[in-house]
Structures are given as C-alpha cells and as structure tokens.
C-alpha positions in Angstrom: -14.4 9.3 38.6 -11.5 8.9 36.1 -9.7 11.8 34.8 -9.4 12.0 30.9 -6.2 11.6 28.8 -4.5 14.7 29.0 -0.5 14.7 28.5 2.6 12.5 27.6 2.2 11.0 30.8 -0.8 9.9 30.5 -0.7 8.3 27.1 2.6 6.3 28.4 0.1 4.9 31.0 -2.3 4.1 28.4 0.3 2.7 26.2 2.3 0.5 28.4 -1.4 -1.1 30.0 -2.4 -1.4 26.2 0.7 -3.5 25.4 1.0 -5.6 28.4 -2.5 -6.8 27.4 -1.2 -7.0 23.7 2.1 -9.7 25.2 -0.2 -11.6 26.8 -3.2 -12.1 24.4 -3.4 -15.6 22.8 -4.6 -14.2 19.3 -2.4 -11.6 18.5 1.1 -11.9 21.5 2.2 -14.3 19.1 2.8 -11.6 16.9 4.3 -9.1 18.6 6.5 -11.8 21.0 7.4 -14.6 18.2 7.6 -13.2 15.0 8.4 -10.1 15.5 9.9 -10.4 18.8 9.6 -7.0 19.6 12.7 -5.0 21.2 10.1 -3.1 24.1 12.9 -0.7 25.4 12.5 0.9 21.6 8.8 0.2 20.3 7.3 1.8 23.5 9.0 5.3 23.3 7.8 5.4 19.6 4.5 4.2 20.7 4.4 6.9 23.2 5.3 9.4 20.6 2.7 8.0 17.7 -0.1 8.5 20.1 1.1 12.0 21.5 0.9 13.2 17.6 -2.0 11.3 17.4 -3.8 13.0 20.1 -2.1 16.3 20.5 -0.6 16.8 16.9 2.8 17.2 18.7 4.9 16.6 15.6 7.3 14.3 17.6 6.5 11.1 15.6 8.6 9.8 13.0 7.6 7.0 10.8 5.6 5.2 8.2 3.4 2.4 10.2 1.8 1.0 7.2 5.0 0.3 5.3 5.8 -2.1 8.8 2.4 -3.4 8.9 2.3 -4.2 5.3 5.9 -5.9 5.8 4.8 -8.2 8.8 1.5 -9.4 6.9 3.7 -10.7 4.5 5.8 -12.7 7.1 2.6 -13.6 8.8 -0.9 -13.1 7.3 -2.7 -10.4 9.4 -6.7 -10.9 9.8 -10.0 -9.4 10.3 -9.8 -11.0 13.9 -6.5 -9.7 14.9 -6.9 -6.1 14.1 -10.7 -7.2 16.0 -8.6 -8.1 18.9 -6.3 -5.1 18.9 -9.4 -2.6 18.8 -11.0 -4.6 21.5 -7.6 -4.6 23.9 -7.1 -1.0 22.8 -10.4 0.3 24.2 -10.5 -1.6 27.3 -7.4 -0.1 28.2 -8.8 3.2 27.6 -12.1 2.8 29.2 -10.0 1.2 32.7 -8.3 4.3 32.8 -9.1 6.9 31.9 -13.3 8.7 30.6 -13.9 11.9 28.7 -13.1 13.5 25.3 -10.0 12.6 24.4 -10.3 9.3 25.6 -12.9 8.7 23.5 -11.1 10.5 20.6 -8.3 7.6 21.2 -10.8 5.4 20.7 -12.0 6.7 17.0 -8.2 7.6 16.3 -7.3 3.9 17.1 -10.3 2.4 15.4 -9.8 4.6 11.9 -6.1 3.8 12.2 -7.3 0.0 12.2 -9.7 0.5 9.3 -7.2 2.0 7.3 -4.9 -0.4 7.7 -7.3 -3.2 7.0 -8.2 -1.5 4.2 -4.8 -0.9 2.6 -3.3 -4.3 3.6 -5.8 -6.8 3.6 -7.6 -5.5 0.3 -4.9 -5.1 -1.2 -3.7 -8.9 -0.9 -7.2 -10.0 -0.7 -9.5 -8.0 -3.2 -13.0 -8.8 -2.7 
C-alpha cells in the first residue's frame, strides 16, 4: 500500500517525478526545455515550495504564477491540450506514488490551478 503525501519531503518526491515526466513529454518538454529553457537548480525549489503552500498552507511560497504563465503564452501560444497533458502527467505522478487524502487533494488543487489558468489566459486572448 502507498503511503499518502504528507510533508516537504514528500512533495519534492512528487515534484521532481512530475517534472522529469514534464522534460521528457513530446507535447509540452518543448516548453519547459526550448523556449523557456528552464534553469532546474531554481524552478524546482520554488516548485517544492508552491506545492507545500499549496497543500499545507505553509506560507513559504513567493510569487505570481499567472503573471509567468500569461508571459510564456505570449512567446508561445499555450492550449487546451497542453494544460490536458500537464493534468494528465500531474496525476500519474501522484497516483505512482503516493494514495489517500491529500494525494487526491493534489490532484483537485492541481486540476483548479489548471482551470484557472485556462480560464484567465486562454479566454482572455481567445474569447469565445
């Protein structure tokens, strides 16, 4: 039986399985490893912090996500299938790991987080 997500340590597991599926993904590594070309050594540790506020309202996490997100769509157009893809290799990393209540609280937290964004990016360059 797996155990559920329950500290730091476990969400930099999660994280770090989440994102080496993210580098290696034909529809959205591009992203992360060619247009962005993400510095890993810093986006990780702020990862790790997003999702400990996230799931334990820590207070550690600094930032303003959508402002980024709403930056790289206008470098490259972000789509209904990439934040599909990143839902999909977000919970598969969850449910390989780790079962219970706050893993399936990720889940929800991960899947508003990618509504909202949807929402306030693609809407908002694309009104229906």
């Amino acid at each position: 039986m797996k155990k559920d997500i329950l500290n730091n340590a476990d969400i930099v597991l999660l994280i770090d399985t989440f994102y080496d599926k993210v580098k290696a993904d034909p529809t959205i590594g591009y992203i992360f490893n060619d247009i962005v070309k993400v510095n890993w050594e810093k986006h990780l540790p702020v990862m790790y912090k997003f999702w400990e506020n996230i799931l334990f309202f820590s207070g550690g996490y600094i930032g303003q996500p959508m402002i980024l997100h709403q930056h790289l769509h206008h470098i490259t157009p972000l789509t209904l299938e990439h934040f599909a893809q990143w839902n999909k290799l977000f919970d598969e990393s969850v449910d390989e790991l780790f079962e219970g209540k706050e893993s399936e609280n990720a889940k929800k937290k991960a899947r508003s987080i990618s509504t909202v964004m949807q929402i306030k990016i693609l809407q908002k360059h694309n009104p229906i």
